[in-house]
C-alpha positions in Angstrom: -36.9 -73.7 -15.5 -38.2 -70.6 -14.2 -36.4 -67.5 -15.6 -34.6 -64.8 -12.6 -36.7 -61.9 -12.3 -35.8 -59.1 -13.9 -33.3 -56.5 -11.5 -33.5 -52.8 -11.7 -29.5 -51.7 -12.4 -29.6 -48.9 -10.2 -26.7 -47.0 -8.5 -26.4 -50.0 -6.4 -24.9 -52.2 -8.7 -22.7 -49.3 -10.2 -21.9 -47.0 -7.2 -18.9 -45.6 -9.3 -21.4 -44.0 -11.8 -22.7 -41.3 -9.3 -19.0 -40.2 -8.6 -18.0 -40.0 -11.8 -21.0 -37.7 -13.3 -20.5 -35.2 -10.3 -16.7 -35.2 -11.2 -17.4 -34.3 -14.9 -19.8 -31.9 -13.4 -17.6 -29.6 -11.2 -14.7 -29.9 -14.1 -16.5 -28.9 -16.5 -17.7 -25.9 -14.2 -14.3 -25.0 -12.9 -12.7 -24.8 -16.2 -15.9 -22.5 -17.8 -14.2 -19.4 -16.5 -10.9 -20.4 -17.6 -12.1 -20.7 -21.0 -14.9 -18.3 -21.2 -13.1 -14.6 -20.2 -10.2 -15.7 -22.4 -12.4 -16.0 -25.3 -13.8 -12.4 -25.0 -10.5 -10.9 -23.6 -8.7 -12.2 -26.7 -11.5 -11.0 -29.2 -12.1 -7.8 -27.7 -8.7 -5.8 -27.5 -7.1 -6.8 -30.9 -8.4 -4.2 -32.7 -8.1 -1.2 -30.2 -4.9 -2.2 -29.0 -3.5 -2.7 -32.7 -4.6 0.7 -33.3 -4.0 2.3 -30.5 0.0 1.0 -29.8 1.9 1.7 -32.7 0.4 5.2 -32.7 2.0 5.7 -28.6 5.4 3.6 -29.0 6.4 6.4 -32.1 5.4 9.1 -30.1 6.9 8.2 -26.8 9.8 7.1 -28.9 10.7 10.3 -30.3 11.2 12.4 -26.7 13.5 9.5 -25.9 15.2 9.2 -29.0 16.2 13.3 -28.3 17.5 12.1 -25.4 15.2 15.2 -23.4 13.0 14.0 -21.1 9.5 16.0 -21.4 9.3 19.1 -19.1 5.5 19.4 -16.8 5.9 22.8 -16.7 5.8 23.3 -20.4 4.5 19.9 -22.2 1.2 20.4 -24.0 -1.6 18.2 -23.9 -0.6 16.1 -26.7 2.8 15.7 -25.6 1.5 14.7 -22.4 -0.3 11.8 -23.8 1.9 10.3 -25.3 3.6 9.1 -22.4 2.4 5.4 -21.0 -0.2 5.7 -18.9 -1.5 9.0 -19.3 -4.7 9.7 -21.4 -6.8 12.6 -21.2 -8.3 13.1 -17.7 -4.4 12.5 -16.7 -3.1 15.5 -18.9 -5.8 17.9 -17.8 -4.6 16.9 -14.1 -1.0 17.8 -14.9 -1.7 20.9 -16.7 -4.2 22.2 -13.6 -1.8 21.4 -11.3 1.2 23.2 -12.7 3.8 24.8 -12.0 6.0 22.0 -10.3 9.6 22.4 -8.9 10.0 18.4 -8.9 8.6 15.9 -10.8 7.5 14.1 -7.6 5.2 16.1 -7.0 2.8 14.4 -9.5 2.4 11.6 -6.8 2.4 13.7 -3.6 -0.6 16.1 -4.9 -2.2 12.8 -5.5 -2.6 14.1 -9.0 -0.9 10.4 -10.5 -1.1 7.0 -9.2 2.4 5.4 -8.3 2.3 3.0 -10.4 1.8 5.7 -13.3 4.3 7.7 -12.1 6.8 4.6 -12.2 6.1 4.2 -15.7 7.3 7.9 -16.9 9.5 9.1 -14.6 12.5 8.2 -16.6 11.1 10.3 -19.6 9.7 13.4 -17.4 11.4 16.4 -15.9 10.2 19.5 -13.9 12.4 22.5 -14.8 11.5 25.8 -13.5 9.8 28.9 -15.0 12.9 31.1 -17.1 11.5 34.4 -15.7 11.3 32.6 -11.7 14.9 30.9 -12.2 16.8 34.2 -12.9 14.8 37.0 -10.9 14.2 35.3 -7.9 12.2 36.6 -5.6 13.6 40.6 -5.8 11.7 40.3 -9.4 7.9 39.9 -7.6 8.4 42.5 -5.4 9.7 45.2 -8.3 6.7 45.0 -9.9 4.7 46.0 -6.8 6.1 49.1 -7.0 5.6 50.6 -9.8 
């Protein structure tokens, strides 16, 4: 009795085989991003955001615990920072841009985003100069006459 040749098991025999390595493949490749930024995103901000929070939350909570909100005119620097959103570069544009008359102003002078000013506008305020609230404009032209 002759014995059967022997076959070569290719893809013919198992067509199924072919399919099911390219699925693997492109799961395996979709879910890489999925689990590749959240590894680094997660690593990355614990430590500056652990530092960095609990120092803003007292600070912004103390103008809102006064029940004040924080004048533009007036607010330094420091003061200014501690509101959400606003960092360094933001401040210096507040201060430059002073004096204000409404504290809308931030986003018409294009000197905020919207979505910044949206985040302080409850704890902000625009009040005007002492000297320009009660001397009105008679008080700039008195000193041009002396």
């Amino acid at each position: 009795m002759p014995l059967p040749e022997p076959r070569h098991l290719g893809t013919q025999e198992f067509p199924f085989m072919h399919q099911r390595r390219l699925l693997t493949l492109v799961a395996l490749l979709s879910l890489w991003p999925v689990i590749s930024p959240a590894q680094t995103q997660s690593a990355a901000p614990k430590p500056a955001a652990g530092a960095a929070k609990p120092a803003t939350k007292s600070v912004t909570a103390a103008p809102a615990a006064k029940g004040e909100p924080l004048d533009l005119n007036t607010a330094t620097p420091d003061q200014l920072k501690a509101l959400p959103g606003i960092g360094d570069a933001y401040a210096k544009r507040i201060i430059d841009g002073r004096p204000y008359t409404m504290k809308n102003q931030l986003t018409q002078r294009g000197i905020l985003p919207q979505a910044t000013y949206d985040k302080i506008k409850d704890s902000i305020v625009a009040k005007r100069p002492a000297s320009a609230k009660s001397a009105g404009p008679a008080a700039a032209a008195a000193p041009a006459k002396k």
